[in-house]
C-alpha positions as CSV (number, residue, x, y, z in Angstrom):
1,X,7.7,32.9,25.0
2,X,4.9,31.4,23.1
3,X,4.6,28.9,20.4
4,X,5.7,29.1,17.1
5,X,3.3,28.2,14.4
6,X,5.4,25.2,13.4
7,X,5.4,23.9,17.2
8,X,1.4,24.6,18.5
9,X,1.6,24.3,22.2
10,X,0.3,20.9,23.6
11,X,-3.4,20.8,22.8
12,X,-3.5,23.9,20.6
13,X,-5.3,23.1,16.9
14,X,-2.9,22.2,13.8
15,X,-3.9,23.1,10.6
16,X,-4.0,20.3,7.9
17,X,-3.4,20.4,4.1
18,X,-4.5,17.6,2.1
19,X,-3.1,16.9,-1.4
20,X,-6.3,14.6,-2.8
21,X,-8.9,14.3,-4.6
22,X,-12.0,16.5,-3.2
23,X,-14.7,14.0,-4.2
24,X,-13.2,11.2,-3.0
25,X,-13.6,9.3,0.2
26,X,-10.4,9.3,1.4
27,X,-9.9,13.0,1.4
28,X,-13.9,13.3,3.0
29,X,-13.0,10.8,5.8
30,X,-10.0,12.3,6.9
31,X,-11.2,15.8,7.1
32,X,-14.2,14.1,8.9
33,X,-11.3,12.7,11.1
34,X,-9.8,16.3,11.3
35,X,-12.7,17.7,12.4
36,X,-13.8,15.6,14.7
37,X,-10.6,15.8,16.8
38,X,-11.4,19.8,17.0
39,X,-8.9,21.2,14.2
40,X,-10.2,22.9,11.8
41,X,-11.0,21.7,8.5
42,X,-8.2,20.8,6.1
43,X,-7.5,22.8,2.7
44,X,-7.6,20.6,0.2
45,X,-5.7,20.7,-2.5
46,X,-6.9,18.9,-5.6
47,X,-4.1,17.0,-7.2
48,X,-5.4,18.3,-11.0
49,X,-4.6,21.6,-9.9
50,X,-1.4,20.4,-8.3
51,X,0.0,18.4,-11.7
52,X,-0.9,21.8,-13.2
53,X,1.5,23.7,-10.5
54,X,-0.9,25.4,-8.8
55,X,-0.2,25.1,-5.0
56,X,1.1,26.7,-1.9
57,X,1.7,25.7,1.9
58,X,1.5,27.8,5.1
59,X,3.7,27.3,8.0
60,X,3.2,24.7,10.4
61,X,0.7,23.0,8.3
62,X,0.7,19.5,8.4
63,X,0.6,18.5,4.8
64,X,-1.1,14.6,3.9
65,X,-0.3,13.4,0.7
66,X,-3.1,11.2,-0.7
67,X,-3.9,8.8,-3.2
68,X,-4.0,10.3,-7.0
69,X,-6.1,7.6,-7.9
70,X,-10.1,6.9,-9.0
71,X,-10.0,10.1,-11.0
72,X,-10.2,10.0,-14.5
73,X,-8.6,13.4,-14.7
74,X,-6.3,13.3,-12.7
75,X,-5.0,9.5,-14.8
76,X,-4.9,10.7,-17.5
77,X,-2.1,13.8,-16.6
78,X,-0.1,11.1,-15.1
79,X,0.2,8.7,-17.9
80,X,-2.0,10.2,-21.3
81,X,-4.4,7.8,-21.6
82,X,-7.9,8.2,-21.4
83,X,-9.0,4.8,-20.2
84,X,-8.7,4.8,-17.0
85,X,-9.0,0.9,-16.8
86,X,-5.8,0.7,-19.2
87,X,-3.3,-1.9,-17.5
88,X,-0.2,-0.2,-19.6
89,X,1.3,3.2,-19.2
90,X,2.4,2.5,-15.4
91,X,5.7,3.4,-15.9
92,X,5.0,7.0,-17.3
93,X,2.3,7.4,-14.2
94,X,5.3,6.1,-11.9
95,X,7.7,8.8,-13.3
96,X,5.1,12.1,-13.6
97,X,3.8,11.0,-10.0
98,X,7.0,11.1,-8.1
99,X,8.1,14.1,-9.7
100,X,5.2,15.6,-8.8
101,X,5.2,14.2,-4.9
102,X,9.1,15.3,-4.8
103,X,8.6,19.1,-5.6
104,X,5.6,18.6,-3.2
105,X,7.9,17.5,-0.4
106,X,10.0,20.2,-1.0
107,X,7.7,23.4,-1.6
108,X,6.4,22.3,1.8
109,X,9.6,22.4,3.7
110,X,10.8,25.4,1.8
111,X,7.3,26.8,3.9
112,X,8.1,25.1,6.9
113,X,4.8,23.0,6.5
114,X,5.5,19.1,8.0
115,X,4.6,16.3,5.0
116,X,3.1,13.1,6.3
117,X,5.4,11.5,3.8
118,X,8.9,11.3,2.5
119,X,9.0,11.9,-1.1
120,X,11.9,9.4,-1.8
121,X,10.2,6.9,0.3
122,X,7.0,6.7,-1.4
123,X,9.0,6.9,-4.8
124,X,10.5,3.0,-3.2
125,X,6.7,2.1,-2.2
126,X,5.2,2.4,-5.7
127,X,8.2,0.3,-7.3
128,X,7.9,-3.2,-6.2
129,X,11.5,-3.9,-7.4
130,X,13.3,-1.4,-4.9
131,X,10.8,-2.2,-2.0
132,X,11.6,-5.6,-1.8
133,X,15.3,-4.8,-2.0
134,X,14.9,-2.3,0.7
135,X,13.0,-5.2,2.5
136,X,15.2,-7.9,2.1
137,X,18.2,-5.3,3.0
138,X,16.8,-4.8,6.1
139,X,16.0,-8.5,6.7
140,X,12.4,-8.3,7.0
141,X,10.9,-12.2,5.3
142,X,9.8,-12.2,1.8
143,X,8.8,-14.7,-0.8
144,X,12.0,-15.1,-2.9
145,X,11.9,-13.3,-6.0
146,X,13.8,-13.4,-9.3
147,X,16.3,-10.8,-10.0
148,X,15.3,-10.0,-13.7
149,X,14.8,-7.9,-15.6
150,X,12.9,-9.3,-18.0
151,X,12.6,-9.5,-21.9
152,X,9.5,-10.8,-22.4
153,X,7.8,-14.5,-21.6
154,X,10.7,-16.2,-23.0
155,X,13.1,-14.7,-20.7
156,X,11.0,-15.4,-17.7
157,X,10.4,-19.0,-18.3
158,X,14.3,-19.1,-18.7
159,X,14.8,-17.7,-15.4
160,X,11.9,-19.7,-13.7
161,X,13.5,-22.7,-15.0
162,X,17.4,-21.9,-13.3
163,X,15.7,-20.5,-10.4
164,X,13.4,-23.4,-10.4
165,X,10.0,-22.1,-9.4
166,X,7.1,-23.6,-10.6
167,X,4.4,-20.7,-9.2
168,X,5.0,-17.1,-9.5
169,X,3.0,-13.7,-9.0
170,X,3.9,-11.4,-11.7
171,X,3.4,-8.2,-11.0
172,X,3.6,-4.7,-12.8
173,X,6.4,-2.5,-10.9
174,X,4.2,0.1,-10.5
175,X,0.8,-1.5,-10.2
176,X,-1.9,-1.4,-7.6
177,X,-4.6,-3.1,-6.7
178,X,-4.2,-6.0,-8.5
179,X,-3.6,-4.3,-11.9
180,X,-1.5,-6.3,-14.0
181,X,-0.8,-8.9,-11.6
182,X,-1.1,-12.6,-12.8
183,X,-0.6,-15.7,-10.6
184,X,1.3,-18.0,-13.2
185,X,1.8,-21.8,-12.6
186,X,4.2,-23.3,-15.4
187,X,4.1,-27.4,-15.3
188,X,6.2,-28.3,-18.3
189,X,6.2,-27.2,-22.0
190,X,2.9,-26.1,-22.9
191,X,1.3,-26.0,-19.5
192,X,0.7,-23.1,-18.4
193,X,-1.9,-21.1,-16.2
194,X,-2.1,-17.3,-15.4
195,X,-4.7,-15.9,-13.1
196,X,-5.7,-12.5,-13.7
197,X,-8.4,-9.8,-13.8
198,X,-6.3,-8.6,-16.6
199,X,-8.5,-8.7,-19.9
200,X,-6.9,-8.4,-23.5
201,X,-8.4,-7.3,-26.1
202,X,-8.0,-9.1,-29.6
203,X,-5.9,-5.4,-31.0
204,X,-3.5,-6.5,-28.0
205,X,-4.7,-3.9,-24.6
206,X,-4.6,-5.0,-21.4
207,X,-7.8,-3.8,-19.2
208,X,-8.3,-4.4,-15.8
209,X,-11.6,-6.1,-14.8
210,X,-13.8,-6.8,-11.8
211,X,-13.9,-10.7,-13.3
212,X,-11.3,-13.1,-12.6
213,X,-10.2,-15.1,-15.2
214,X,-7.9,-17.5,-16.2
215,X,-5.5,-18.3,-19.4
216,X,-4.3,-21.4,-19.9
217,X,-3.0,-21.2,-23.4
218,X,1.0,-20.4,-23.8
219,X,0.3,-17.9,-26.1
220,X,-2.2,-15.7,-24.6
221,X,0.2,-15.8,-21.2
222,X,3.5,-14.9,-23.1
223,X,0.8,-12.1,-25.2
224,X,0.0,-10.7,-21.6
225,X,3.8,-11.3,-20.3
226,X,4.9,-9.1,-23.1
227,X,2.4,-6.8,-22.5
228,X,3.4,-6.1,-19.4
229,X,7.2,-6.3,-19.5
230,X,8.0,-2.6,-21.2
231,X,6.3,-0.8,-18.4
232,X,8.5,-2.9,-15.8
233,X,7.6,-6.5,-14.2
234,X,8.8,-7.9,-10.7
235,X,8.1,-11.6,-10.1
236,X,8.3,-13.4,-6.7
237,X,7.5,-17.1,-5.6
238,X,3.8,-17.8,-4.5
239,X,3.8,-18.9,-1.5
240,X,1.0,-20.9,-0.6
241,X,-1.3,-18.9,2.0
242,X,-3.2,-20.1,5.2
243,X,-7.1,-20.9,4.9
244,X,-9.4,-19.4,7.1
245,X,-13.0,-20.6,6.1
246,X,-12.0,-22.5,3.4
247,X,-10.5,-19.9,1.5
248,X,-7.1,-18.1,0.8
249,X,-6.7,-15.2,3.7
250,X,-3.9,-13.0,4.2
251,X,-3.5,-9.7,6.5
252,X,-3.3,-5.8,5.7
253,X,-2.1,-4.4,8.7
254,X,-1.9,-0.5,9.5
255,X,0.9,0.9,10.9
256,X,1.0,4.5,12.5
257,X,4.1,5.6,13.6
258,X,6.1,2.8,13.8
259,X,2.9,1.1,16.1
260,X,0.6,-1.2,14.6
261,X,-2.6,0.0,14.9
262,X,-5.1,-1.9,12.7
263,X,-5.5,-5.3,11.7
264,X,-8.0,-6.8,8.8
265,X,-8.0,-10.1,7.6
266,X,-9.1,-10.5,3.8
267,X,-10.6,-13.6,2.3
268,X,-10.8,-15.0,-1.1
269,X,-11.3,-18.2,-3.7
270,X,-8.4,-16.2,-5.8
271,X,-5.1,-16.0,-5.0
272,X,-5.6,-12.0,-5.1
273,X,-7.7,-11.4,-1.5
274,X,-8.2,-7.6,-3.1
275,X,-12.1,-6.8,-2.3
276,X,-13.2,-5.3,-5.7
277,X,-12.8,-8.8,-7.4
278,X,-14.9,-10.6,-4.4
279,X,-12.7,-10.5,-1.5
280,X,-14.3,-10.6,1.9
281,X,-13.2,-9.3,5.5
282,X,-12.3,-12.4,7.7
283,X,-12.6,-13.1,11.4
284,X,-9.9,-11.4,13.1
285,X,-10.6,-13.3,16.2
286,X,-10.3,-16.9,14.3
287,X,-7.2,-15.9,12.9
288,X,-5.9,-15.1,16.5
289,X,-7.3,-18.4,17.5
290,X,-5.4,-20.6,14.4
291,X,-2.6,-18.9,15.1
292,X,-2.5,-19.7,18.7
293,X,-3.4,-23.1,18.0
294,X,-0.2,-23.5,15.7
295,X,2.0,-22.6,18.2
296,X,2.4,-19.0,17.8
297,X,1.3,-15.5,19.0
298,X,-0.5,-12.9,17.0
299,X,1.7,-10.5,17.6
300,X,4.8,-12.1,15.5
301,X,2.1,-10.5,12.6
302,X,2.3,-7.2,13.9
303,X,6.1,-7.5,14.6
304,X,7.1,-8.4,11.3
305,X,4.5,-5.5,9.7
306,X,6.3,-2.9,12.1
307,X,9.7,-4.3,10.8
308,X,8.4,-3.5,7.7
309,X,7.3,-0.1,8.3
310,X,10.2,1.0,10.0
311,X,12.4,0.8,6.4
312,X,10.1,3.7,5.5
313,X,10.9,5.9,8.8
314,X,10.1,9.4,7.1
315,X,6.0,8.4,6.3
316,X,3.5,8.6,8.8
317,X,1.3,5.7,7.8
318,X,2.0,2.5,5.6
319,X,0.0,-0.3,5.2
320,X,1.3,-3.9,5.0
321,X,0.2,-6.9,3.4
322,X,1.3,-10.2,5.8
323,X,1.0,-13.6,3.7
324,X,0.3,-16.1,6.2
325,X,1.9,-19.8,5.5
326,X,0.1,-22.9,5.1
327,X,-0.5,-23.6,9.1
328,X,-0.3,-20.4,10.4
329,X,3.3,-20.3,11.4
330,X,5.4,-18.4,9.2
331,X,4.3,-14.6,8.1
332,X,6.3,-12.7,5.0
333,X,5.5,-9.3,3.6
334,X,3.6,-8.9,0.6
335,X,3.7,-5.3,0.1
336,X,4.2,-2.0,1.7
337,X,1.6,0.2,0.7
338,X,1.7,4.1,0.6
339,X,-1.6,4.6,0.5
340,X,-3.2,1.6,2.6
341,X,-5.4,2.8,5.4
342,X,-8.6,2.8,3.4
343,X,-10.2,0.6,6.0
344,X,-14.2,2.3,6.7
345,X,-15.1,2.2,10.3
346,X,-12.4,-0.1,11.4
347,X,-11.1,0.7,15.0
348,X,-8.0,0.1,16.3
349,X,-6.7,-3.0,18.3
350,X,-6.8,-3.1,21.5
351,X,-3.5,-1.5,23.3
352,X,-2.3,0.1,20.2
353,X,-3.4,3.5,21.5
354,X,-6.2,3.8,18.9
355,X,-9.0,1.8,20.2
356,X,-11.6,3.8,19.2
357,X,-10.3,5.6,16.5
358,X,-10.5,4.5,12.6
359,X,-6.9,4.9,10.7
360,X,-7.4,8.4,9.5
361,X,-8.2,9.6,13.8
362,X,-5.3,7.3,14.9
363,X,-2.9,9.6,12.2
364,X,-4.9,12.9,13.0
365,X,-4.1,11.8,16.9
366,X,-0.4,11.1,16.2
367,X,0.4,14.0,14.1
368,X,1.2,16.4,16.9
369,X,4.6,14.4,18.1
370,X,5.3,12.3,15.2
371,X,5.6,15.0,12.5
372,X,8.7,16.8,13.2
373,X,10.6,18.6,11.2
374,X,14.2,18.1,11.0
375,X,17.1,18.8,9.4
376,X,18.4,17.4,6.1
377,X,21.8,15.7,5.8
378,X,22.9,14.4,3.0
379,X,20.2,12.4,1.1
380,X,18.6,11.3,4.4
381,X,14.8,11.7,5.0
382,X,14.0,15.0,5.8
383,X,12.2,14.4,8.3
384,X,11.5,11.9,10.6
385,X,8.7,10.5,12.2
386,X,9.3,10.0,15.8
387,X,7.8,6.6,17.0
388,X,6.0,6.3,20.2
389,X,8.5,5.9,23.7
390,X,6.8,2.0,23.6
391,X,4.8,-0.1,22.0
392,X,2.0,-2.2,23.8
393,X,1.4,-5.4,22.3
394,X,-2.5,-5.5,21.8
395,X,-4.4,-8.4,23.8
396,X,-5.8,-11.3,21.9
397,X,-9.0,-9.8,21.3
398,X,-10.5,-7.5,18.7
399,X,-12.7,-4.0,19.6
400,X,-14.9,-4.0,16.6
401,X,-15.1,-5.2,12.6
402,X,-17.4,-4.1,10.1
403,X,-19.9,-5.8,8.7
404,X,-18.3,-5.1,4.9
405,X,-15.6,-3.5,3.5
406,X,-16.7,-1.5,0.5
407,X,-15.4,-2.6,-3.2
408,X,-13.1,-0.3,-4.6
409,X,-10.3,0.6,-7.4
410,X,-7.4,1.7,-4.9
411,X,-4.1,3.1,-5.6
412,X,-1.6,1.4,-3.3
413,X,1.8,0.0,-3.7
């Protein structure tokens, strides 16, 4: 008998369909990736054209689901504004954008095309409230966060004060990149700090900016706290993070299948390590080295970034941010991200299985036995993505790291 279409024989080419945005980089590096493994070229399917309804799958097609994001266009049919470096109108972008990845999901199995994604899993991703819950439900170590929800600055100074924490990130629900996010220190009446690349204009908008900046007057934080409260808020303690090189470093680790796969270390004089506001890449192998020297092994980072990823067991590929403690001992999850393997000419660690691939190849690579359909039950996943048999632990030693990590305005949980 021989092969279906939705189960190629073993080396046979799959066909790829890519929900994305043409011109961007993420959609050209994975067909690249595509290519480059000897499958044909992906159809790509332009999310403008898919908010509009206009979209079909084939069988056996292995459908990605890509960041809507760095397309004026496209942001403005997901939340009506115009201005695409608005901070507000997240939640209306949150609701139009899971709709639109849920009837996604669902055309494609009612074609028997394969997502790379499960629609009520990224819908937990992009809302920081129910991903730490899902987290700390599954046990995985996070920075303690307050419960909420919030009224405005006066109701979050009251619950700082009962829960007594002095340093917070607030962050918008539905924010990425370090939109909306402020690192607030509160010492007493009247002293107050917020941290932020959020700008606000004298009429009241919030706009995200590529300068850091900080607030130190009670009323401009409770202006920008207010701000950002309708569209939905989710505050957690700040922990203080590691140095590496005199500055603040945390971890975004890729994980592919249940296996971690990459590893970059980010770098920064502002409590946000995101590159467009003048992050750098670390040294992997100094990190190994500080960690060893405190006792520990490297690979308690990529354990707790797989615990991480396997609470979202119906997506391919997440990528997770690991907040390093003061000493190098202690590791909690930041964030899961949906849409976190933008990483240019990264390899893969050593062991992992992806050497010499970057994180688009290593996903191209596992696609063939870790996207399988399956049947729904109830409101399970519906599908799974079937891990590798084992995971080997990469060595303490690191293939290859660029020499820079291009700035950029990312959507990612």
């Amino acid at each position: 008998m021989s092969p279906s279409p939705n189960n190629p024989a073993p080396g046979a080419s799959l066909r790829f369909a890519v929900v994305g945005n043409p011109e961007n980089r993420r959609t050209t590096m994975f067909a690249d990736a595509v290519r480059a493994a000897g499958h044909p070229a992906p159809r790509v399917l332009a999310w403008r054209d898919v908010l509009r309804g206009r979209y079909d799958f084939a069988p056996g097609e292995r459908v990605r689901i890509d960041s809507p994001g760095e397309n004026a266009e496209v942001d403005l049919l997901l939340r009506d504004v115009d201005e695409p470096t608005r901070v507000e109108g997240t939640a209306l972008w949150y609701r139009r954008f899971t709709s639109a990845v849920g009837e996604l999901t669902r055309a494609a199995h009612r074609a028997s095309a394969v997502p790379s994604a499960d629609s009520e899993e990224i819908a937990v991703m992009f809302d920081k409230r129910r991903c730490h819950a899902r987290l700390a439900a599954a046990g995985v170590p996070l920075p303690p966060a307050l419960s909420g929800p919030f009224d405005g600055w006066e109701g979050l100074r009251r619950q700082l004060k009962e829960a007594g924490f002095s340093r917070v990130f607030v962050k918008a629900a539905h924010g990425s990149s370090a939109s909306g996010v402020l690192a607030l220190s509160v010492a007493g009446p009247g002293r107050v700090k917020a941290t932020t690349s959020v700008e606000r204009t004298e009429d009241g908008r919030l706009y995200n900016s590529l300068r850091v900046r900080n607030y130190t007057s009670e009323r401009e934080v409770a202006a920008l706290v207010d701000a950002l409260v309708p569209d939905g808020v989710h505050v957690e303690r700040w922990l203080p993070k590691a140095m590496a090189g005199g500055r603040a470093a945390d971890l975004r680790v890729v994980v592919v299948a249940g296996r971690a796969t990459h590893a970059v270390v980010r770098t920064s004089r502002h409590p946000m390590t995101n590159l467009h506001l003048g992050g750098a890449r670390g040294d992997l192998d100094a990190v190994r080295a500080a960690i060893r020297a405190a006792g520990g092994d490297f690979t308690e980072v990529l354990e707790v970034a797989e615990r991480a990823a396997g609470c979202f067991p119906g997506t391919l590929c997440v990528g997770v941010d690991i907040l390093p403690a003061t000493g190098w001992r202690r590791f909690t999850v930041g964030e899961v991200n949906a849409f976190g393997d933008l990483l240019p000419r990264l390899t893969g660690l050593p062991g992992s299985g992806a050497e010499h691939l970057d994180t688009y190849a290593a996903q191209v690579a596992a696609a063939r036995t870790a996207l399988r359909p399956t049947k729904q039950v109830g409101r399970r996943p519906e599908h799974v993505v079937q891990p590798p048999e084992h995971v080997v632990r990469p060595p303490h030693q690191v293939v290859r790291r660029p020499e820079h990590e291009e700035h950029h305005h990312d959507i990612s949980a």
